[in-house]
N, C-alpha and C positions, 0 to 999 in steps of 0.2 A: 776783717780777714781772720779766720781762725788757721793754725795747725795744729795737729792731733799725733797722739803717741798713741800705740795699738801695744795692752798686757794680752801674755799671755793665756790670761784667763777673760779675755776679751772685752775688760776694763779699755774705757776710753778715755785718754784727758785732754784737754784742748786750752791749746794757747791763743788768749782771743786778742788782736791787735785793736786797739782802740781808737776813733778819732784823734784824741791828743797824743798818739805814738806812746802811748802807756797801755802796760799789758794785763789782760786779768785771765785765770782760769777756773774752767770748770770740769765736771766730771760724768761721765755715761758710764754707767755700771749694770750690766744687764745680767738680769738673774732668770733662774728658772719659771719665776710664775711672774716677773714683774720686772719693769725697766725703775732704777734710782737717778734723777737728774741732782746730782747735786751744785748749786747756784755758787759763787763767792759774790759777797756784800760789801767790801773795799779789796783795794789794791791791797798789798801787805795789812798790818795788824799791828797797831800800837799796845795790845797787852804783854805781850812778850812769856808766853807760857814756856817752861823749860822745855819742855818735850815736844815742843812744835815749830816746824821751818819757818811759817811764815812769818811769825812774830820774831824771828832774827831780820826781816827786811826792815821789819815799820812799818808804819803807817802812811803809805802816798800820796792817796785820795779816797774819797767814797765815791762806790760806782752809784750811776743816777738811776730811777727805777726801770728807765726804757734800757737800761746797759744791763741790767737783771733780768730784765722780761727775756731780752734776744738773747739770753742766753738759755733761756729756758726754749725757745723757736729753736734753736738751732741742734742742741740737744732731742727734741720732738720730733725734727725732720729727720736728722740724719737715724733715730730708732726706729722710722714707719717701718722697713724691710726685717727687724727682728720679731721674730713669734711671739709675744707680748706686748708689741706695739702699743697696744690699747689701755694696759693694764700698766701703771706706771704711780710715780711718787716723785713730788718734788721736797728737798730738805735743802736748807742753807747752812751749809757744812763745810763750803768754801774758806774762800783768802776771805780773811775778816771776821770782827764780834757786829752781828746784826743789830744788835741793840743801840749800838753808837752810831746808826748809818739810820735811825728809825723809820722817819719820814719818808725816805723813797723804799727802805723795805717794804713798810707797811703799805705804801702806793702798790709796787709791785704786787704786793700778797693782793690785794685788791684787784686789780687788773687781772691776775691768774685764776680769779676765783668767779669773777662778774659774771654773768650770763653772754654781755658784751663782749668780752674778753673771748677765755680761754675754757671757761666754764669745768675747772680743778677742783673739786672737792675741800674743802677746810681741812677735812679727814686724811689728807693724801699731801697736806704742805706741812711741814716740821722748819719752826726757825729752832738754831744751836745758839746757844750765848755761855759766854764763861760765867754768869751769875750776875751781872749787873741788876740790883734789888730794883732802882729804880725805872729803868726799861721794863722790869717782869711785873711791876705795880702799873706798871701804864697801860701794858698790854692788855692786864684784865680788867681792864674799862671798857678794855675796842667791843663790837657791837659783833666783829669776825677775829675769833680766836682758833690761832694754828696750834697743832700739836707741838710743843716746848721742850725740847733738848737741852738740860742744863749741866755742865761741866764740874763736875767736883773732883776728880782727879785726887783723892785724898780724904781721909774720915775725920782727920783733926786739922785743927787750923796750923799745925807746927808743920804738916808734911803739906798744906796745901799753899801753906806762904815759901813755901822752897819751891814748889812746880806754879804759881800762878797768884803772882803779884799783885792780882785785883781781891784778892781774898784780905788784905790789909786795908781794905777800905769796903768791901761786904765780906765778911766772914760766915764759916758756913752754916753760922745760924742765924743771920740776919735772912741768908738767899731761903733757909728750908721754913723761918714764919712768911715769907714772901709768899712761899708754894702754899702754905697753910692756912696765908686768906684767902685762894682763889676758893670758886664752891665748888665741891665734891665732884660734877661733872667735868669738872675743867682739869682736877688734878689728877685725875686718871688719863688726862692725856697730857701729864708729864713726865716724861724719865730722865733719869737722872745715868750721868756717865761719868767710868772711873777708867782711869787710864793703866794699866798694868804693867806696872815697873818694878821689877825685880827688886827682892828687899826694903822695899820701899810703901807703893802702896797695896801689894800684894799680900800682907802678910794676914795672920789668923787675927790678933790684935786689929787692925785697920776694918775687916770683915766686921767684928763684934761691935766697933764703935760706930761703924757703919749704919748697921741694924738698929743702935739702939736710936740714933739721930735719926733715921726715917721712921721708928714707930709710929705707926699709927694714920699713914699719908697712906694713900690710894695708885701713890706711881709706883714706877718700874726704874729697874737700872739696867742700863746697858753696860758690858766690863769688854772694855778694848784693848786688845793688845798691844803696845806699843812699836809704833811702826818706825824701828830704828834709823839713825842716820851715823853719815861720819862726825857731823856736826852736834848732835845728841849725845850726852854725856850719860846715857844709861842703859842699861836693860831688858830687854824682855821678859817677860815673868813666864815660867816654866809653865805647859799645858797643864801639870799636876797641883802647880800651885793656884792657878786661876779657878779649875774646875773645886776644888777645896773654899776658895773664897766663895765660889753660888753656891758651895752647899750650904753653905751658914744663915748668908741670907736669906736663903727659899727656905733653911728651916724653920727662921724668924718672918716665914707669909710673905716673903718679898720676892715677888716676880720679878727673874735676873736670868738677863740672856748676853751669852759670850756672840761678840761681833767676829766675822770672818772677813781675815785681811784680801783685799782685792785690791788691783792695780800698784802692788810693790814695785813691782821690774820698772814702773814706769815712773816712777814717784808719784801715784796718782791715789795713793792711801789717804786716811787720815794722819792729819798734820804735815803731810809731805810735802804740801804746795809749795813753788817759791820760784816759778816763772824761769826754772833751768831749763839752759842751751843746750842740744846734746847732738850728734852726731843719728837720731834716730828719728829726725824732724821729716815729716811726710811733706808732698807737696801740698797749697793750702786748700783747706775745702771751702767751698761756696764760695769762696774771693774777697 
C-alpha cells in the first residue's frame, strides 16, 4: 500500500507500507524534459550523516530487490499521464547507503536494466553511496555498471569527519584512488556531491582544496544545497556563496552544476526522508 504527499512544485513522495508493517519511501520528481524515480535501498540508514534525516532513524532493514524494483513500477505507472512519461531516470538517492544492501541492489539494477525486465538504459540508473572504497571496488568489476553518485560533503577529511562518519574508516583519498582505478570511460560517469553548508563546506578554502583533490579525474560534481531541518543543526549556504564555490572549480576544468531543491514543503528533498506522519496523508493509491 503506498500514500503520497503532493509539493508544490509537483514533487511526489510516497509512503510505501510493506509486507512486514515496515515502511520505506520513495520519490516522483517530474521535470520539464524528464521524470526522476528516485528508489531508497533500506529502511533508515546506519551511517548517520549530520545533515541528513534518515540516518537519525538507523538502520531497520535492507529492502529486498523485488521491494526496489516495485517501487520503481509504481513510480512508472503512476508518471504514464505526465508529458515526459517516456523520458525518465532512475537514481538511488533514497533511505539508505546502496552499497551495504549490494546484492539485492545490484539484483535490482539488473532486473531494471534486462531486456526481460524493464529494459532501463545503464545510462539512466545512478546508484548514490556515501563512499564506501570497497562497494565502489566491487562495482567496477560488475559486467553492468551505473552512473556513481559519491558523497563528499567536504574537501578535507577534518570537515568531512564532522558531517559523515564513514570518512574515519574511507577518507577522502582512499574513495578519489578508488574513483581513479576505474577506466576513463567509467569515471566520467562519476560525480561527486557536496553538500552546502554555510561556513562550513561552503567556503573559498573548501572550493580550492576541492579542485586540487579532483585534479586530473574526468567526473563532475554536483553542489547541493542543504535541505534544512529542525532537527539539522546548520545552514544553508547563501546563493552567492555557492555560485562562487563553481566558479572556482569550473575555473579549475571541473564540470559543477548547482542542484535545485524540490519537494521541501513535503520533506521529499534530499536527506529529508524519515517515514513522517502528518496530517497531509492522501488516501492510499493502488492499495
Amino acid at each position: 500500500m503506498a500514500t503520497r504527499f503532493i509539493s508544490a512544485d509537483g514533487t511526489v513522495r510516497y509512503l510505501l507500507r510493506l509486507d512486514d508493517g515496515e515502511s520505506a519511501e520513495c520519490v516522483l520528481i517530474p521535470r520539464k524534459d524528464r521524470n526522476t524515480f528516485c528508489l531508497s535501498s533500506q529502511i533508515g540508514c546506519s551511517l548517520g550523516c549530520a545533515f541528513c534525516l534518515t540516518g537519525q532513524m538507523g538502520l531497520i532493514r535492507d529492502l529486498s530487490a523485488g521491494e526496489i524494483v516495485a517501487q520503481f513500477r509504481l513510480l512508472r505507472q503512476d508518471s504514464l499521464a505526465e508529458k515526459n512519461a517516456a523520458r525518465f531516470s532512475v537514481v538511488l538517492m533514497g533511505m539508505g547507503e546502496p552499497l551495504l544492501n549490494y546484492e539485492n541492489v545490484l539484483q535490482a539494477i539488473q532486473v531494471l536494466h534486462d531486456d526481460r525486465g524493464f529494459k532501463v538504459p545503464m545510462t539512466k540508473i545512478t546508484v548514490s553511496t556515501a563512499g564506501l572504497v570497497p562497494g565502489i571496488d566491487r562495482l567496477a568489476g560488475e559486467p553492468l555498471f551505473p552512473n556513481l553518485c559519491i558523497s563528499l560533503s567536504g574537501a578535507t577529511n577534518e570537515t568531512r569527519n564532522r558531517l559523515m562518519p564513514i570518512n574515519r574508516k574511507h577518507s577522502i583519498n582512499n574513495v578519489i584512488e578508488a574513483v581513479r582505478r576505474l577506466p576513463p570511460a567509467r569515471q566520467k560517469r562519476v560525480m561527486f556531491e557536496v553538500v552546502m553548508i554555510k561556513d562550513l563546506t561552503d567556503t573559498q578554502d573548501q572550493a580550492i582544496e576541492l579542485s586540487r583533490v579532483l585534479r586530473g579525474l574526468s567526473s563532475k560534481v554536483n553542489l547541493i544545497p542543504l535541505n534544512p531541518a529542525e532537527e539539522i543543526a546548520f545552514e544553508r549556504s547563501s546563493e552567492e556563496a555557492i555560485l562562487k564555490f563553481q566558479q572556482v572549480l569550473m575555473t579549475n576544468g571541473i564540470a559543477t552544476f548547482i542542484r535545485k531543491n524540490r519537494g521541501t514543503d513535503i520533506s521529499g528533498a534530499c536527506g529529508q526522508l524519515k517515514r513522517q506522519m502528518d496530517a497531509r496523508w492522501m488516501p492510499p493509491v493502488g492499495g
